[in-house]
N, C-alpha and C positions, 0 to 999 in steps of 0.2 A: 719583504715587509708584509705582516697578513692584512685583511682586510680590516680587521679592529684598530690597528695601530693607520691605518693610510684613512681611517674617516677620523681619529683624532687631531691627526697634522692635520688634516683641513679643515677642520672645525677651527684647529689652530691660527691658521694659515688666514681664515674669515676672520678669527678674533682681531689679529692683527692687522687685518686690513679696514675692521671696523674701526679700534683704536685711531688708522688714520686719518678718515672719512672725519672721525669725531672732531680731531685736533682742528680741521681743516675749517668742520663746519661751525667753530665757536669765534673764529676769525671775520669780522668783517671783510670782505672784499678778496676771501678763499672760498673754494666752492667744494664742497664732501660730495659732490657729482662729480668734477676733477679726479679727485684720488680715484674716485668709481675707475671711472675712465684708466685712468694712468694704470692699476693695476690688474685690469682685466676684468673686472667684475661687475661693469655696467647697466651692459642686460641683462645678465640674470638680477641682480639686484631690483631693475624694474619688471621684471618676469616675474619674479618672486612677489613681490610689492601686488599684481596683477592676481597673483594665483589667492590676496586674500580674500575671501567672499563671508559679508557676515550675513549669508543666507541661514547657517549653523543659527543664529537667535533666535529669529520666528519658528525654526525647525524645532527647536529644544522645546518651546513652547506649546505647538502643537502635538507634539509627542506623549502629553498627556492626555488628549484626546484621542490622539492614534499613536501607536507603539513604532509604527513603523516612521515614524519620523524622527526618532530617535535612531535609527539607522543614518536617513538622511542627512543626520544633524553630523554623526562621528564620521561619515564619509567625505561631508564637505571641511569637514577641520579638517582630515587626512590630506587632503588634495592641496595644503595650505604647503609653501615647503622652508619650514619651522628649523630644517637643517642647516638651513643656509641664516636663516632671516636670527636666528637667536645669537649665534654665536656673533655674528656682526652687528647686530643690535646691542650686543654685553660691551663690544668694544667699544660703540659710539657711548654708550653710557659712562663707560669708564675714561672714556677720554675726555667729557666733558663736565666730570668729576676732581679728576685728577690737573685738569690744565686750567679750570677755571680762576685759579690766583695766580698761575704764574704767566697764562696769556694776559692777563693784567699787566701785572709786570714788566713784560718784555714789549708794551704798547704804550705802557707808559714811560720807561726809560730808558727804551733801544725802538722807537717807531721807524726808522730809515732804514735800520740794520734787519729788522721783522720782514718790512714788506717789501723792503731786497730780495730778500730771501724766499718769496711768497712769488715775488715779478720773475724770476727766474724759474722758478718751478712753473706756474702757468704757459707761459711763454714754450718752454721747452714740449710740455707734455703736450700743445697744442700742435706743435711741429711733428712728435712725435705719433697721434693721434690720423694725423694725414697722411706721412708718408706710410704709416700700417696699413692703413685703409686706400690707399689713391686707387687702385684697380673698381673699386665700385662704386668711385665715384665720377660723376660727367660731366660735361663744361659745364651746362645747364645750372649744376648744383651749385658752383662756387658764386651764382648770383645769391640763391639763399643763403649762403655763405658770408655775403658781404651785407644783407638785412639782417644777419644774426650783430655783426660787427654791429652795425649803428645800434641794433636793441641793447646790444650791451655798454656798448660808450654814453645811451642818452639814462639807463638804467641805474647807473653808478652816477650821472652827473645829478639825480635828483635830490634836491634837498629835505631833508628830513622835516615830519611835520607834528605838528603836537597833540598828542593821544591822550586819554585817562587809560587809566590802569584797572579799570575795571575787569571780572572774568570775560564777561563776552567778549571785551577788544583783545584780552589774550588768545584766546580762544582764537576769535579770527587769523590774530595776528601768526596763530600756528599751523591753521590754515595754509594760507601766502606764503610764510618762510618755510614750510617743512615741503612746500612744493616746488621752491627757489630751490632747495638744498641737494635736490635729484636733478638741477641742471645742471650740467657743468658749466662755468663762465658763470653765473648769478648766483651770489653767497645771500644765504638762509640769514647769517648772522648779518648782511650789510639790508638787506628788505626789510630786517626788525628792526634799522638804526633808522631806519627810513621810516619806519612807521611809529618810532617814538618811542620805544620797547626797549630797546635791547639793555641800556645803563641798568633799566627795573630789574630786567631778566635776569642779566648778567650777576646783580646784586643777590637775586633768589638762589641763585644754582650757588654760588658763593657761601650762602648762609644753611644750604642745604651739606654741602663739601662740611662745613662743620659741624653736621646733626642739628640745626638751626631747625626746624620744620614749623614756624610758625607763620610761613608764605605759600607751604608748600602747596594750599589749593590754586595758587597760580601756576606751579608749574607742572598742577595736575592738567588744571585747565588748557596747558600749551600742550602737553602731549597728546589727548584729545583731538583737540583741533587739526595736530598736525599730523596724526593718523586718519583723520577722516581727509585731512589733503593729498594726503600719498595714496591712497587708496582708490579716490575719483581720478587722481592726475595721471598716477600711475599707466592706468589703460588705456589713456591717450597715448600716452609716448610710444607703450609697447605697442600700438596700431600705427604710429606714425613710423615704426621699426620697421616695421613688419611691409609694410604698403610702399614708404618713401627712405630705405635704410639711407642709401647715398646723402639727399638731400637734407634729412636731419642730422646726421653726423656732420657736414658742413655747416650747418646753424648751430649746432653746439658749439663747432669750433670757433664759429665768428663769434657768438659769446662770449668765448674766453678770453677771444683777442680784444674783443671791445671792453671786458672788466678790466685789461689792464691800465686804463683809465686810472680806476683808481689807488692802486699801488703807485704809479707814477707820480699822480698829483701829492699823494704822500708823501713821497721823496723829496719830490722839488719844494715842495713846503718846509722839510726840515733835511736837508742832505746830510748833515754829520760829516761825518771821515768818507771823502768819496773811495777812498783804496779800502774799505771793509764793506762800505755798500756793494762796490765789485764782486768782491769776494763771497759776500754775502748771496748775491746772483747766481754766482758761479757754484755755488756750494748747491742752491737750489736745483742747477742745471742740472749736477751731477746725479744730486737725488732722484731725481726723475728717471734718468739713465737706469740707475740702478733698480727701482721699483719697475721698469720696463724690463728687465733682464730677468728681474724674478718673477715678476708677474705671466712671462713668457715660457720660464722653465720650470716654474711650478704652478703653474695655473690651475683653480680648481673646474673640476668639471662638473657636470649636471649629477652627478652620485655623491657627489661630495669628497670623491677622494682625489688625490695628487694623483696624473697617470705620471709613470716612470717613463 
């Protein structure tokens, strides 16, 4: 395989793994820092998210006063790594284009059998997540391990409170979730239901999936917002990576475990056929499986291409 063809399967390889990141993060009470996770692309993701600097603004700007800051400027966009961040970017976009009627749908008349399917996935990739990593992690850790649980079981038990729709509270509101959405265990889309959002949201992306564009400066305003949250959050995490890897990867994981809160309480609210809810679990478990097997054997690397 030359080198042309192995940076487009992982461009590839990114698309498709943004596509799932997307499906995940349009779900209340899924997390698109989850799938990060489950398929190997976590840190970089927030490495990447770290390497943006919009120092490249002021630089462009002064550049007409000095020439050489227009060096400065295309040096700091270079350093940005745009390989990795577009093609998974194209997939979140496409998947919250493409799902945003039929995750309706299947929330509206299959809720048991959805977040079955959701409870099994989390569930497993949490298990999954641990046993890859236990060598670096210490006893120590699994205390922050167990205030990651409580954060996530009192996170999801919070009740939703009621907002205006104005830009600014979008804006904010893109802020918060697009910084929910790089945890794993805390869904982007369940902190928008919490903050009064998401039905609005939900309905914009909806009217936009039809060429609708008569909302769309709200869901300018969300992206916005939730670029300038990824972008300050971002360098926290990568510092808390970097300094405490063990003990935040056990708070992510207790995250997870404590989001399952609320899939459960979904279930028992409306159980359905319990022999499909099973299934439905079970079906989840395996997916995870499988996105751990490929994500293992074809993981991308820091160049972008699949090593063989």
């Amino acid at each position: 395989m030359s080198d042309s063809e192995r940076s487009v399967m992982g461009s590839l390889l990114i698309f498709l793994k943004g596509l799932f990141m997307g499906g995940a993060d349009i779900i209340p009470g899924v997390s698109g820092g989850t799938i990060a996770l489950i398929t190997g692309i976590y840190e970089r993701f927030v490495n990447a998210l770290r390497s943006i600097d919009l120092k490249f603004v002021p630089y462009f700007f002064y550049g007409f006063k000095d020439r050489r800051y227009f060096g400065k400027a295309r040096e700091n966009i270079a350093s940005i790594d745009f390989r990795f961040l577009l093609p998974l970017a194209g997939g979140v976009l496409v998947a919250f284009l493409a799902l945003a009627n039929l995750i309706g749908m299947l929330l509206e008349d299959y809720p048991s059998y959805t977040y079955a399917f959701f409870l099994g996935l989390i569930l497993c990739s949490a298990v999954v997540i641990y046993l890859g990593n236990r060598e670096h992690i210490h006893p120590t850790d699994l205390i922050v391990g167990v205030i990651g649980f409580i954060v996530g079981v009192v996170i999801v038990g919070l009740q939703a409170i009621q907002a205006d729709h104005s830009l600014l509270s979008i804006l904010l509101s893109g802020m918060i979730t697009f910084c929910a959405m790089i945890l794993p265990g805390i869904s982007g889309a369940f902190i928008l239901l919490i903050l009064g959002q998401y039905e609005f949201m939900l309905g914009v992306l909806r009217e936009i999936s039809h060429l609708n564009l008569s909302n769309i400066q709200y869901a300018i305003a969300y992206i916005v917002g939730g670029i300038i949250g990824l972008i300050l959050f971002s360098r926290v995490l990568s510092f808390l990576f970097r300094r405490h890897h063990g003990a935040t990867l056990m708070f992510v994981v207790g995250l997870m475990i404590g989001a399952l809160r609320q899939p459960i309480e979904l279930i028992s609210d409306q159980p359905g056929n319990m022999a499909l809810v099973a299934i439905a679990g079970i079906i989840g478990v395996i997916l995870v499986g499988i996105l751990y097997l490929l994500s293992r054997r074809m993981s991308v690397n820091d160049s972008g291409t699949i090593p063989l």
